[in-house]
N, C-alpha and C positions, 0 to 999 in steps of 0.2 A: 233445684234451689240455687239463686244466686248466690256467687261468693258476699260475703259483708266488707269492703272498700274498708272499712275503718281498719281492719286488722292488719292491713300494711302500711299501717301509718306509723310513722317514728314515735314510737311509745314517751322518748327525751323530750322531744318538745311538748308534750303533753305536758308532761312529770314536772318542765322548768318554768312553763308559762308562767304561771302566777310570781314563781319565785321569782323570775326573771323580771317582774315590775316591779317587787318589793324590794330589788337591790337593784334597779334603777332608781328606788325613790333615796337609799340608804348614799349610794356612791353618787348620784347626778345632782341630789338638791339636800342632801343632809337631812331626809326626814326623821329618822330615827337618832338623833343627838348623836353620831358617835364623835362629830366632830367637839361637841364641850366635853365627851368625856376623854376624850384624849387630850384634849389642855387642859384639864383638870390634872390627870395620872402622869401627866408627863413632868409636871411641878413635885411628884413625889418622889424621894431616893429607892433606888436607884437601880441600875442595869443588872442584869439585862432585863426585857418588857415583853409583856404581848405586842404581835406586830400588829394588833388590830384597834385595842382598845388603849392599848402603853400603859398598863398596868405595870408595876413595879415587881420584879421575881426576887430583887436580893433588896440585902439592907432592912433597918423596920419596917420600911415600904411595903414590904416583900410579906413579911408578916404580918401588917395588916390586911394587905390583900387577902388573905390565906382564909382570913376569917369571914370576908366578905365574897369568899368562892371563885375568887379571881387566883388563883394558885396555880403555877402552870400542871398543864393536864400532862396527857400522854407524848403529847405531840409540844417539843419547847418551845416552841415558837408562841404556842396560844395557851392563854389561859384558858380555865376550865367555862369560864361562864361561855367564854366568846368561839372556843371549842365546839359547844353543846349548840348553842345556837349556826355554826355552820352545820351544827349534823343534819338539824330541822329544817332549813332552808338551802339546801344543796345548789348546786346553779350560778350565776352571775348575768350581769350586762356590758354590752356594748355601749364605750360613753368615751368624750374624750378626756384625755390625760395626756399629762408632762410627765417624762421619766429624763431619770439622771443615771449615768454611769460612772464612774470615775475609779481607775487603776493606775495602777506602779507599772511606769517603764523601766525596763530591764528588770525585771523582778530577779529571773534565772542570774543574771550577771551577779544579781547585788545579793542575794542567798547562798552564792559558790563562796564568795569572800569574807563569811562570817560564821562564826554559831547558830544554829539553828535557835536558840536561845534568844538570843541578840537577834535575830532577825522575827521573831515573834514579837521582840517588845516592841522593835521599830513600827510594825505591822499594827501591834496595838495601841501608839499613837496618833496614825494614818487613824482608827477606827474611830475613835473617839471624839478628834476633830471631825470626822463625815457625821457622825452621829450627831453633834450635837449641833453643826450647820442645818442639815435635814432637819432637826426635830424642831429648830428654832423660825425654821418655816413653814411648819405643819405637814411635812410630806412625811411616807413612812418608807422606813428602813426594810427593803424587800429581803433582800440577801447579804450575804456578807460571803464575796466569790474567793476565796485565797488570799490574792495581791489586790480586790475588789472590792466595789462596793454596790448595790442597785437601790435606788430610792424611786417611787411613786408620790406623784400631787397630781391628788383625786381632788373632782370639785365639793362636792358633797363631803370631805374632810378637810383639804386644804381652803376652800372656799373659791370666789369668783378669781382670784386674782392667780388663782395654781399656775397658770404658766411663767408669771413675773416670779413667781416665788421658786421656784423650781431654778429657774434663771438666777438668781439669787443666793441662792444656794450652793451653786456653783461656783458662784464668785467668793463665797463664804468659807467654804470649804479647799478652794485652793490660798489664800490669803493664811486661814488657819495653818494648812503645812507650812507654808512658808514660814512659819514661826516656830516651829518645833525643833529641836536641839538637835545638833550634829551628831551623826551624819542623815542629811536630809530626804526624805523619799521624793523622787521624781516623780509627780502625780501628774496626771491630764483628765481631763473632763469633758462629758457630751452630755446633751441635753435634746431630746426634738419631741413634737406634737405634732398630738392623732387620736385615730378612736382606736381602742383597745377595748379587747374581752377581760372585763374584772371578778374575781370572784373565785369559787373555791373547785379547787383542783386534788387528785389525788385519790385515793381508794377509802374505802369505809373503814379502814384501820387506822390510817391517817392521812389527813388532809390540811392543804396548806390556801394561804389567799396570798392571790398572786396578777399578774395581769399575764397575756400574751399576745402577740400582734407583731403586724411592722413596725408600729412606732416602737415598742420595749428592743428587736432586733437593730433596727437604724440608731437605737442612740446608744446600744453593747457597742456597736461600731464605731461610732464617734468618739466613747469615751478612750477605747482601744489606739485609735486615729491622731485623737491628740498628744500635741509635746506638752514634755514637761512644763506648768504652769500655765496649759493652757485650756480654753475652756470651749471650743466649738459647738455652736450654736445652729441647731436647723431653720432656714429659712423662715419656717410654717411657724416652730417654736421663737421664735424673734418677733415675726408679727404679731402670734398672739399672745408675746409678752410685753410688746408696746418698747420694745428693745434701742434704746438712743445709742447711737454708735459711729464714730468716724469708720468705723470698720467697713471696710469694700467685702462684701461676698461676692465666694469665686466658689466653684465645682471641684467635688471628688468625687471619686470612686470610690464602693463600697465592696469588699469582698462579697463575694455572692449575691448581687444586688445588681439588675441590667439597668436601670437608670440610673446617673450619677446624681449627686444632690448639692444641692445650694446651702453653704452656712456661712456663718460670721464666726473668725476667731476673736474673743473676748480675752 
């Protein structure tokens, strides 16, 4: 009896296929509305939100959601609706995206010299301004890293123009610190474009949506890379945000990365 060929087949790519078009259609062209319901929920008070749909968790926001099953689940990141629905469609695709990094230089310096206290609030100034640059251009709030921040602009949520907007936001968001009360956090910022894996990562107990790839690593880099008040921009990510700039790009080095790369400081 011959062996049956199918049974060494990758059971995953079976299992993702179909899913794997239906979050092509959801993240690449917006088929499934999440990008109106996220300008919708994102007009409602207030923080914090699903990172998916930007449902409201606190505030009467938060309590209306509750009743309409957008209430955060098990997992705080995601409400229950948008929960339930990564459990059904497991999986993700490859599509391109704009990621944004952006952290506090000398973090360690500027935490030895104060309250733990006091460097929380400062921290939750920094966040707030990221926050509401990102949300005010349609990207989402991936993580919140310590001294950090990570935002994604998806096309199919930020829409066609995700890399200008991404680019935007960076300019948005460092302009915003710079207006925040003494004493000031030293921010710098990265931004670069590419295709990335989107979609939902994590165990059956819980799971998160996230991207991973070169591009989310090269622009952790960047935003690590940049001076205070500054916002380096990748090459790739500049043209495909139609980026006008007297800026001359020049090459760096990326820790752990064997080609260096081309950007524009903004």
């Amino acid at each position: 009896m011959q062996p049956d060929p199918s049974a060494h087949e990758d059971p995953v790519e079976e299992t993702y296929a179909e899913d794997d078009e239906t979050w092509r259609g959801i993240l690449g062209r917006g088929d499934f509305g999440l990008d109106r319901m996220r300008s919708f929920f994102v007009r409602i008070p207030s923080n914090p939100r699903c990172k998916m749909c930007a449902a409201p968790f606190g505030g009467l926001g938060g309590g209306v959601m509750r009743v309409l099953w957008h209430a955060p689940s098990r997992n705080p990141l995601l409400c229950r609706a948008c929960a339930g629905q990564l459990k059904r469609h497991p999986g993700g695709a490859q599509i391109d995206i704009a990621a944004l990094f952006a952290d506090v230089r000398g973090s360690t310096a500027i935490a030895e010299q104060m309250s733990a206290v006091r460097y929380r609030n400062l921290l939750s100034g920094f966040y707030r301004v990221a926050w509401e640059a990102i949300t005010a251009r349609d990207g989402i709030v991936d993580k919140y890293l310590g001294d950090g921040i990570m935002a994604l602009f998806i096309p199919g949520i930020t829409g066609d123009q995700f890399s200008a907007r991404a680019v935007a936001a960076g300019r948005d968001l460092l302009a915003g610190v710079a207006q925040l009360p003494e004493p000031q956090l030293p921010v710098g910022a990265g931004v670069h474009f590419g295709k990335a894996w989107v979609g939902v990562v994590g165990s059956e107990i819980e799971q998160d949506f996230t991207a991973l790839g070169d591009v989310v690593n090269v622009a952790a880099r960047l935003g690590s890379e940049a001076k205070a008040g500054e916002l380096l921009v990748s090459v790739e990510a500049a043209n495909a945000a139609a980026v006008t700039s007297d800026a001359i790009s020049h090459s760096i080095a990326l820790k752990g990365r064997n080609e260096p790369l081309e950007v524009i400081s903004l």
